[in-house]
N, C-alpha and C positions, 0 to 999 in steps of 0.2 A: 289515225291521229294518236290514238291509246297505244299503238305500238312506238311511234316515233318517241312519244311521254316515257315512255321507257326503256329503248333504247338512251335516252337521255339520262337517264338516272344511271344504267348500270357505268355509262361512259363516267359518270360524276363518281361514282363509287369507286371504280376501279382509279381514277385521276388521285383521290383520296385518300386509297388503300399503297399508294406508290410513293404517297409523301410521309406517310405515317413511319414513324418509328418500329427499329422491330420490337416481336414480346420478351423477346430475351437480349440483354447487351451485352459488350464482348468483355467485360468485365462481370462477374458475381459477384453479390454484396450479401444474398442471404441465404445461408450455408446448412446443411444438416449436421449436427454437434455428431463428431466424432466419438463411434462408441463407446471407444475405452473412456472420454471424457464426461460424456452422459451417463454411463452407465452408474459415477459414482453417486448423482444424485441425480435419477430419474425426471423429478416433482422439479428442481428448480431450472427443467427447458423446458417443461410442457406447457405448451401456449394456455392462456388463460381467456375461456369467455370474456367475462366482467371486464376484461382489457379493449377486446377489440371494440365491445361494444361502448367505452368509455369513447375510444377512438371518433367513433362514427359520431356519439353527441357533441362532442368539442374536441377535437386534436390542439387547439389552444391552450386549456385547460390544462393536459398531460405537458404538453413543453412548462409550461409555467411550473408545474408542480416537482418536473426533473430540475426544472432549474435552481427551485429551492430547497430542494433536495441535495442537489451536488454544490449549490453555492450557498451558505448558509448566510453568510456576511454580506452578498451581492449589495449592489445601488437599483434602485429602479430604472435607470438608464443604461441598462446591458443592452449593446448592440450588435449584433452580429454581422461580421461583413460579407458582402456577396459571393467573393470565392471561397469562404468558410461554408456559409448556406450550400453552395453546390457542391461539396465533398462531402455533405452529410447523406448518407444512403439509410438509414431509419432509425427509430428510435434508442437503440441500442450503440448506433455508432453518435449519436447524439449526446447522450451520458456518458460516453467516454470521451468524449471532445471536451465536456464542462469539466474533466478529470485532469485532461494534460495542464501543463504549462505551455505559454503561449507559445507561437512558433520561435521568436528570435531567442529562449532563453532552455530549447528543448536543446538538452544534453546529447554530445555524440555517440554514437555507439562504439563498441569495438565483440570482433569475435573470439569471447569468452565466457564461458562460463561460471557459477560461483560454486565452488567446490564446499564451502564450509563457512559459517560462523556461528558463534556461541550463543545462546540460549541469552535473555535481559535477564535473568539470576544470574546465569556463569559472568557476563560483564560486570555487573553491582559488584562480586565478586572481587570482580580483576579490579575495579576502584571505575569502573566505566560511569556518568552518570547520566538521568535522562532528564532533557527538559522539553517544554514546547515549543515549537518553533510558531512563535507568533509573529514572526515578520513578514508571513506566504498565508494566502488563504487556500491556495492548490495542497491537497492531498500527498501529492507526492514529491513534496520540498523538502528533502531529510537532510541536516545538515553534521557534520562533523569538525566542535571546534575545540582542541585539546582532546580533554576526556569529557565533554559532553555531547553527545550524541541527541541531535537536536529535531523533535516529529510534531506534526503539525496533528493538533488535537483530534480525534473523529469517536464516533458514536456507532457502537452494533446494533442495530434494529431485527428485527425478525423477519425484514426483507435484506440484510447485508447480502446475502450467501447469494437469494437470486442471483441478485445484481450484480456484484462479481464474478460469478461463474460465467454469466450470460457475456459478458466484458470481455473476461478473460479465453472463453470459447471462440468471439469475434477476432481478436488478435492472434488467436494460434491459426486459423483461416485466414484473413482478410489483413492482417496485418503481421504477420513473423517476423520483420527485421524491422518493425518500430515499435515492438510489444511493451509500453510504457508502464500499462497498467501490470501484466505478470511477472517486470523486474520489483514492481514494489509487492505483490504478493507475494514473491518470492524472500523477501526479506523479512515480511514478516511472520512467514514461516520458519525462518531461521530463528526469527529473534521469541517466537512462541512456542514454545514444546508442552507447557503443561499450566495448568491452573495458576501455579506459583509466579510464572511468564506473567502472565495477563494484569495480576496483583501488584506487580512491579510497577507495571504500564497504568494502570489506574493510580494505583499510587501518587505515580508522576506529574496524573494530571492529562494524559495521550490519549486514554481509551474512555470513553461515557461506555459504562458497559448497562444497556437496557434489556437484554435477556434475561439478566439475575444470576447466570450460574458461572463463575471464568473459568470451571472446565470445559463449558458448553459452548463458552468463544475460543478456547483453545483448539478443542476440535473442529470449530468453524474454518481457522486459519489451515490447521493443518491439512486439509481435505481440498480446499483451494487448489493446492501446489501440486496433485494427484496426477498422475499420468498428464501432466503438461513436458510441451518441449519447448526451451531456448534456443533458437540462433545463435545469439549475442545479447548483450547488455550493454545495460546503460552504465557510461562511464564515469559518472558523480556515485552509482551506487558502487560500483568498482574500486573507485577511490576506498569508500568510507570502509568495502570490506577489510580491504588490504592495510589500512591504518587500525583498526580495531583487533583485525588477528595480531598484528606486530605486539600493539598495547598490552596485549591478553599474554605473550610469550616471556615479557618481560618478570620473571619472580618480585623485581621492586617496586611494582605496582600493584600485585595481591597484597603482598604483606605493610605496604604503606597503607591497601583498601580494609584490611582486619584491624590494622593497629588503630583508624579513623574508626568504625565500625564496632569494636567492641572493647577500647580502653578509651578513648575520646570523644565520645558518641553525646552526652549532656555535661554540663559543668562540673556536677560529682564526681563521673566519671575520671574526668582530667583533673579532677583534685585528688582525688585518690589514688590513679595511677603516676602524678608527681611525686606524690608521698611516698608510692614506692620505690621511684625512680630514687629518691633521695635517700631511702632508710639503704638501698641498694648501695650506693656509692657511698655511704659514711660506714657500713658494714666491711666493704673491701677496703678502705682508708682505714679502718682499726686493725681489721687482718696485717695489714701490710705493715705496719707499723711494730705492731707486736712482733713481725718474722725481722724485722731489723731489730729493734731491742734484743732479742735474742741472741740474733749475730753477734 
């Protein structure tokens, strides 16, 4: 009878071990970070105890806290739909979902790369200006309308860099030809080279900088864009390159951005450089005057 009892079970086991899912599926979702990419900052892929174990008490808790995290403005009626929930493969591709813009307004790609753009000193420069783009709460809603160059507010934390690296490592694996998130690190790697960068961008109102130091978010950006590779890009940030180098090439836009910037800059300013603009033209009106008397 003890034998038949188990002959019965192994029959149920194996029935069960035949319906079961395999341990591995024919798609990868969780990837080992590519040397060269890890190797620039070690410390921000190494798994974190304190993490998993947050996991195991509430996995709840941690969605709520990404969510308030990546959506700062949200409603309490965020709902997620069912084919969104099943394209989510873990936490990491989760905070980069609450990053994108939604599907029907997700920009097309093209295969190109961005060769080049100027530093937010070199554009202030060329007469560029920056404001916030407070019409988008997505991150990555940059817009360009004239000469303002228009980004939607964010704050550096002393978890940024994880977070983004961790992002941006998922996308160089798991997603190469919709890499949304490393077209916009990519730009603002362009748009950041040095302290003076970042100052611009605070300035403006763009950057909450919570580290304290803006060399210290400069090199935060620049170490992002590290031994990463492009497919293609997004063709809204494509646009905005190719509009802003044209802008930058122009000399009548530097020197309209100097003559605003350091003769026109407060109302003194423009009273005093009228005054000269005047004392200038009644000086050559005498001159001229005097060379005909003469004649």
């Amino acid at each position: 009878m003890a034998a038949m009892d188990r002959n019965e079970v192994t029959i149920e086991i194996e029935r069960m071990l035949s319906k079961a899912e395999p341990p591995f599926t024919a798609e990868c979702c969780i990837y080992r970070v590519p040397l060269l990419i890890r190797n620039v900052n070690l410390q921000a892929y190494t798994p974190r105890l304190e993490f998993v174990e947050l996991i195991l008490v509430d996995c709840g808790f941690i969605i709520e806290l990404l969510m308030e995290y990546s959506i700062p403005n949200r409603t309490d009626n965020v709902n997620l739909s069912p084919s969104t929930i099943v394209s989510i493969v873990h936490f990491t591709d989760l905070l980069r979902m609450f990053h994108l813009q939604p599907d029907n307004r997700q920009p097309s790609r093209q295969p190109i790369q961005i060769m080049h753009l100027n530093s937010a000193t070199e554009l202030i420069e060329a007469g560029v200006k920056f404001r916030v783009n407070k019409k988008s709460n997505c991150l990555l809603d940059l817009e360009l309308s004239g000469r303002y160059l228009q980004i939607p507010e964010f704050t550096v934390h002393d978890w940024t860099e994880i977070v983004f690296r961790n992002m941006v490592a998922l996308e160089q694996c798991h997603y190469p030809y919709t890499s949304y998130i490393t077209d916009y690190m990519a730009i603002l790697d362009f748009l950041i080279n040095t302290g003076k960068d970042v100052d611009v961008l605070i300035q403006n109102g763009i950057i909450t900088n919570w580290i304290g130091d803006s060399d210290a978010v400069a090199k935060l950006y620049n170490g992002l864009g590290k031994n990463i590779t492009l497919v293609n890009s997004n063709s809204v940030y494509l646009d905005i390159y190719k509009r802003l180098n044209e802008y930058c090439k122009r000399p009548w836009n530097k020197w309209k951005a100097t003559l605003r910037r350091d003769y026109c800059k407060t109302p003194w300013q423009i009273a005093a450089s009228a005054a000269a603009t005047l004392l200038l033209i009644l000086t050559i009106i005498q001159t001229l005057c005097s060379i005909l008397q003469a004649v």
